[in-house]
N, C-alpha and C positions, 0 to 999 in steps of 0.2 A: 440783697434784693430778693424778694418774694417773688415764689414762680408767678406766672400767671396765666389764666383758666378762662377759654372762652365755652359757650353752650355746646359748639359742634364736637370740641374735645371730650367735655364730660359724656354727650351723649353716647357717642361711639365708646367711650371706656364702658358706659352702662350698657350697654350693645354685645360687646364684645373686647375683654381687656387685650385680648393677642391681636384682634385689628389696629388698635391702637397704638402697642407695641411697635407694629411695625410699620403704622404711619406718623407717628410723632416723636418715638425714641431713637427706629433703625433706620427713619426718614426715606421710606420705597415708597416713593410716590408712583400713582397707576394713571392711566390717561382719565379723563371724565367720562363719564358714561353718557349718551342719548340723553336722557331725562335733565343731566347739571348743565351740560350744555346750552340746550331747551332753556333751563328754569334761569341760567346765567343770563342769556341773549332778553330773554322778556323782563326778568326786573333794570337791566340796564338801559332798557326802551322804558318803561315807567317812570326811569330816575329820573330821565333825561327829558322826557314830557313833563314830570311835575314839576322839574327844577326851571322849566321854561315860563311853566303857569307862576312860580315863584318870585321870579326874577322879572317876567315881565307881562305876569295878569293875562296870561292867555297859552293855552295848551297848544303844541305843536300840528300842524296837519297830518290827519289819518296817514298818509300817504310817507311822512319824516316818520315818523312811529315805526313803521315796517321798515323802512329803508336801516334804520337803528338797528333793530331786531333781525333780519335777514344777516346785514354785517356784522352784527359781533357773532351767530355762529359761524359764521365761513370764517373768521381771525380765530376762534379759538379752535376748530377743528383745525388750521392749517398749523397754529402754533403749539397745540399741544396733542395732539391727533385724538383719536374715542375708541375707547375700550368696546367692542364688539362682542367679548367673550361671553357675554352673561346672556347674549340672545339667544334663543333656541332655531335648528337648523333651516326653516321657513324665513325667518326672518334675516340670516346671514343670505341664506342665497337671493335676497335681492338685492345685493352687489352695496359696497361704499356708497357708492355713487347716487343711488338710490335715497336710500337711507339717509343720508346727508341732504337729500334737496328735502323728504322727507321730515325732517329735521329744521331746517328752514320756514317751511311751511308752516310747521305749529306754532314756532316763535313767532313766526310775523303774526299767527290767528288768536293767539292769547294774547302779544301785544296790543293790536286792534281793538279787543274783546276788551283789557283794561280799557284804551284809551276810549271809547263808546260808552258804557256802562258804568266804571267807576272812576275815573279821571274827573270829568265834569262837578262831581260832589266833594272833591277833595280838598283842604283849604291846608298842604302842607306849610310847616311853620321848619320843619328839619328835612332833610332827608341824605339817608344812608350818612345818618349822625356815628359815628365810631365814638368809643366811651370807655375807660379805664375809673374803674373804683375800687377803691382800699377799704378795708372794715377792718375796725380795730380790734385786736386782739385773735382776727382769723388768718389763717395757714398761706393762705394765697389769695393774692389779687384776681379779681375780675375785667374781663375785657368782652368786648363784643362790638357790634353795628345795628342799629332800629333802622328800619327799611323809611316808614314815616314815620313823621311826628304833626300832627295837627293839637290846635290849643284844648290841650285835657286828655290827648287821646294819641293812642300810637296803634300801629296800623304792620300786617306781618303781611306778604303778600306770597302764598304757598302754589305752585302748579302742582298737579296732582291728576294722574291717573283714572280715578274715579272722586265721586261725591264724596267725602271725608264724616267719618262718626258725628253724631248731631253734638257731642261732647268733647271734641275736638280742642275748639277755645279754652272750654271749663277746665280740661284736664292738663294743657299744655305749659310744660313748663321754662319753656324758653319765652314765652311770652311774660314767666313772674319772673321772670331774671330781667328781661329788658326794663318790665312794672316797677325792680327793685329799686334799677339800676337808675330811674327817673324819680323815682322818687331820692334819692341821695343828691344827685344832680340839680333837681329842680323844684325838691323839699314837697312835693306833690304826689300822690298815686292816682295816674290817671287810667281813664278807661281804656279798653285793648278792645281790637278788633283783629280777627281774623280773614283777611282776604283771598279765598281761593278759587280760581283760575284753573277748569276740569277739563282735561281733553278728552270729552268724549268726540263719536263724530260730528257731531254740532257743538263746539266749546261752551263752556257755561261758565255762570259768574256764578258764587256761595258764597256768603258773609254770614260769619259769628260774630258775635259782639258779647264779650264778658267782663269780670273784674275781676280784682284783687283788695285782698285789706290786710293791714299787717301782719295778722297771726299765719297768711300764707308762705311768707318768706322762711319761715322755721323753718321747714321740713325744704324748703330746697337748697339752706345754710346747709344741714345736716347730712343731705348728698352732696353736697361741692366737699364738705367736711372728708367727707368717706374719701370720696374720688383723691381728694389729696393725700390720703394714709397710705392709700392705693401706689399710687401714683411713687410716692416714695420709698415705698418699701421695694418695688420693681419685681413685683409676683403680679402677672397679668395672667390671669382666668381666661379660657376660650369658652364660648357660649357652647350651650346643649349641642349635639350632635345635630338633631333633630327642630334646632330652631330656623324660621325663618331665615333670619342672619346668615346660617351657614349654610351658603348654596352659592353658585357662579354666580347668581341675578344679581345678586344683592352684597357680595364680598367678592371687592375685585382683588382680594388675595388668596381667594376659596384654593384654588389649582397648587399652591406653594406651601398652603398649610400644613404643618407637619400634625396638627392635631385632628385633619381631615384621613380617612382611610385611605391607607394606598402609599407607598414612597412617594414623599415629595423634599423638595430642598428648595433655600431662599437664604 
């Protein structure tokens, strides 16, 4: 059987081969951070609205929306608890407790903020469709999950920090992976949208809308291609010193890195 390669794996191997390393091979898994938590609780308040509008021609009440989104963060902080380390000391000393209604809060406001502004125009025909595809003559299988699917059109629904590059859509490739991945399944390339969901202090709603045509899947054969040379020769690269990536925010194994300065062990 042929491995197989979802987006989030390739991206973090292009990220960083020793994050990887040590979250898919040495299997150290870290709590989630703030933000996946956050971004877990609101698309599982979206899923469950659309699959309502779905199932039965009508989106749930503002009010079921939050009630979703509030509880799946309190189940997954209780069950898998949040990695705190990446915040800087302002931010730690306003206690768990804090932080976690904190937390709550956003989830239920960008839930809301879909259910208001992009729920109403959504006519899903899938949703949180999970997909395994085989390509002949390639190294490893593809797998993944499309957030929506509407007829012609699939839909990525991103929370996000600030307003996102106006080239966002155009440039993202998990969006030609999912494009591909419909098109094999459904013999179709349909159009992609990108939905993001900004926390500023008033949250905001941002939609890209782009496409695909087949000469785009080339070039992201040829990174899955690499990723799996990679991947099997078992020589993982650490990113720059000096990159994003490598800092507590952003790598919840910065602290144990042996390729970070300073003794560490893991």
């Amino acid at each position: 059987m042929k491995p197989r390669l979802h987006w989030s794996q390739i991206s973090m191997l292009c990220r960083c081969g020793v994050q990887f390393d040590f979250r898919y091979n040495k299997k150290i898994v870290r709590p989630p951070a703030i933000a996946l938590i956050v971004g877990s609780a609101t698309h599982k308040s979206i899923e469950l609205n659309l699959k309502n509008k779905l199932n039965n021609k009508t989106l749930l009440e503002d009010a079921a929306v939050k009630e979703i989104a509030a509880a799946d963060v309190n189940q997954r902080w209780d069950s898998e608890g949040c990695d705190l380390s990446s915040m800087d000391d302002d931010e730690k000393g306003k206690g768990e407790k804090f932080l976690r209604g904190e937390a709550v809060d956003m989830a239920v406001s960008l839930a809301s903020l879909h259910h208001r502004e992009l729920a109403p125009g959504i006519e899903p025909t899938h949703l949180e469709r999970t997909w395994d595809v085989a390509i002949d003559g390639f190294p490893v299988d593809l797998s993944g999950t499309i957030d929506i699917q509407e007829n012609g059109r699939i839909r990525d629904t991103k929370t996000s920090k600030a307003s996102p590059p106006k080239d966002k859509a155009e440039k993202d490739e998990q969006l030609t992976m999912y494009c591909m991945a419909s098109k094999v399944l459904d013999g179709t390339i349909p159009a992609l949208a990108m939905d993001f969901l900004v926390k500023t202090k008033v949250p905001k709603v941002v939609v890209q809308h782009t496409t695909r045509e087949q000469a785009d899947f080339e070039p992201l054969l040829a990174r899955i291609a690499a990723a799996s040379k990679c991947i099997e020769s078992g020589i993982f690269l650490p990113c720059p010193p000096d990159s994003w990536v490598c800092s507590p925010r952003w790598c919840g194994y910065h602290s144990t890195c042996p390729y970070v300065r300073g003794k560490k062990t893991i």
